[in-house]
N, C-alpha and C positions, 0 to 999 in steps of 0.2 A: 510509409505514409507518415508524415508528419502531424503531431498532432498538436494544436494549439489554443490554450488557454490564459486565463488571466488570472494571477496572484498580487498578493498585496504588496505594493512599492519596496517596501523593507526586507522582503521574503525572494524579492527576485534578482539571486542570485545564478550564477553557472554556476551548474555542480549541483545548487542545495535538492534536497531531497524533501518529499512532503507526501503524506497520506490524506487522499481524497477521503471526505469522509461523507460527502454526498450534499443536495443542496438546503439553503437555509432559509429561511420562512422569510425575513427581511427581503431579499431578494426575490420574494414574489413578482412583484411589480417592474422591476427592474428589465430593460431594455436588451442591456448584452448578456441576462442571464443564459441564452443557449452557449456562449462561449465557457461560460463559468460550468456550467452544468454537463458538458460532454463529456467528462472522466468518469472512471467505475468508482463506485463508492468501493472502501475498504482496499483499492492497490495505492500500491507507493509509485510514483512520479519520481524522474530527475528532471531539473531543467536543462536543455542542451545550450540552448540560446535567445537572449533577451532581444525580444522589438523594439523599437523606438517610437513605441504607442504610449501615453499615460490615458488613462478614465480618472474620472469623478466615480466614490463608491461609497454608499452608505455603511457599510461594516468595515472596509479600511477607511482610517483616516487621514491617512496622504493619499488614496488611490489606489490603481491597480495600474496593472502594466502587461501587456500582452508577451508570452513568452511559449517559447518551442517545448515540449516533453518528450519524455519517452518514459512508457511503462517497464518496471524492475521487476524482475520474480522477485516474489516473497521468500527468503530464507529462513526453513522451519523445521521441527523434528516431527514426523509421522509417524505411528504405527507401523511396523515392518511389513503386516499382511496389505499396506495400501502404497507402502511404495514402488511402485508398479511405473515406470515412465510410460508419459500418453494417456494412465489412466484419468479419470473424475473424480474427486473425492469429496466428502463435506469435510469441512474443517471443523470440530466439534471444540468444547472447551476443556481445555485440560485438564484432569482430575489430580496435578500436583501442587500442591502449595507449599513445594521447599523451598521457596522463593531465593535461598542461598546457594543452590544447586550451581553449579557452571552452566549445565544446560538449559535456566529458565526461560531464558529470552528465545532460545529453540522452540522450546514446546507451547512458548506461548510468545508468539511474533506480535510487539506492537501495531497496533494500526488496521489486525485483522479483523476482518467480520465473521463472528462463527457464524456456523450455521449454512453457509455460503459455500457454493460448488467452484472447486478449485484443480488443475491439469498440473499434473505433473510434468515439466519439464526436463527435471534433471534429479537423478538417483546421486547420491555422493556414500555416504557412509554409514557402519555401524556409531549408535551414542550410547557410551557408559552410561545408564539410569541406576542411582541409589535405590530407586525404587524395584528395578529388576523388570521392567518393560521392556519391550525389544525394539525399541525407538533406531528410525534411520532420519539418516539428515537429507533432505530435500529442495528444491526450487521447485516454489507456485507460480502458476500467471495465471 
């Protein structure tokens, strides 16, 4: 299924990647907001391919531009009792602030929304934790 939204002129590239973050009050009123507004708040987007649509937009200031996505799984480090492929999980906030760890951007994936129910797709590996957690590395959708 193709899915298709609208990013800001300067933003639409192929390839770039972007975190919906859900919709924004300015575009209350706003006409092609059901375009703008049909992604899950907190997944990452790639754009596959750009339209040759521009809009007029109150929060870009060149506009937007109609372009193709697809949803990415999230790549993150879970708990080992929840990496389960197929299961549900919430994704909670992480109780490390080693911030110099290798694994931080694992345990704690830009862009996500805690609290939020998340499918595991894909099991990959044991992660060395300083902290001695039994962390696996995983893909969300």
């Amino acid at each position: 299924m193709v899915i298709v939204t609208l990013v800001g002129e300067h933003q639409a590239k192929e390839g770039g990647e972007f975190v919906y973050r859900g919709p924004l009050t300015e575009c209350k009123e706003c006409k092609l907001k059901a375009v703008c507004f049909n992604l899950d708040p907190g997944s990452v987007y790639r754009i596959k391919s750009i339209r040759d649509v521009h809009h007029e937009c109150k929060v870009h200031e060149d506009g937007v531009r109609v372009v193709e996505v697809e949803k990415i799984p999230i790549h993150c480090a879970v708990n080992s009792k929840y990496a389960i492929e197929g299961s549900t999980i919430t994704l909670t906030n992480s109780d490390c602030g080693n911030i110099s760890c290798d694994n931080y951007r694992l345990c704690n994936p830009p862009g996500t929304v805690r609290n939020t129910k998340w499918k595991v797709i894909a099991v990959h590996g044991d992660i060395e934790c300083p902290q001695n957690n039994k962390m696996i590395e995983v893909d969300l959708e």
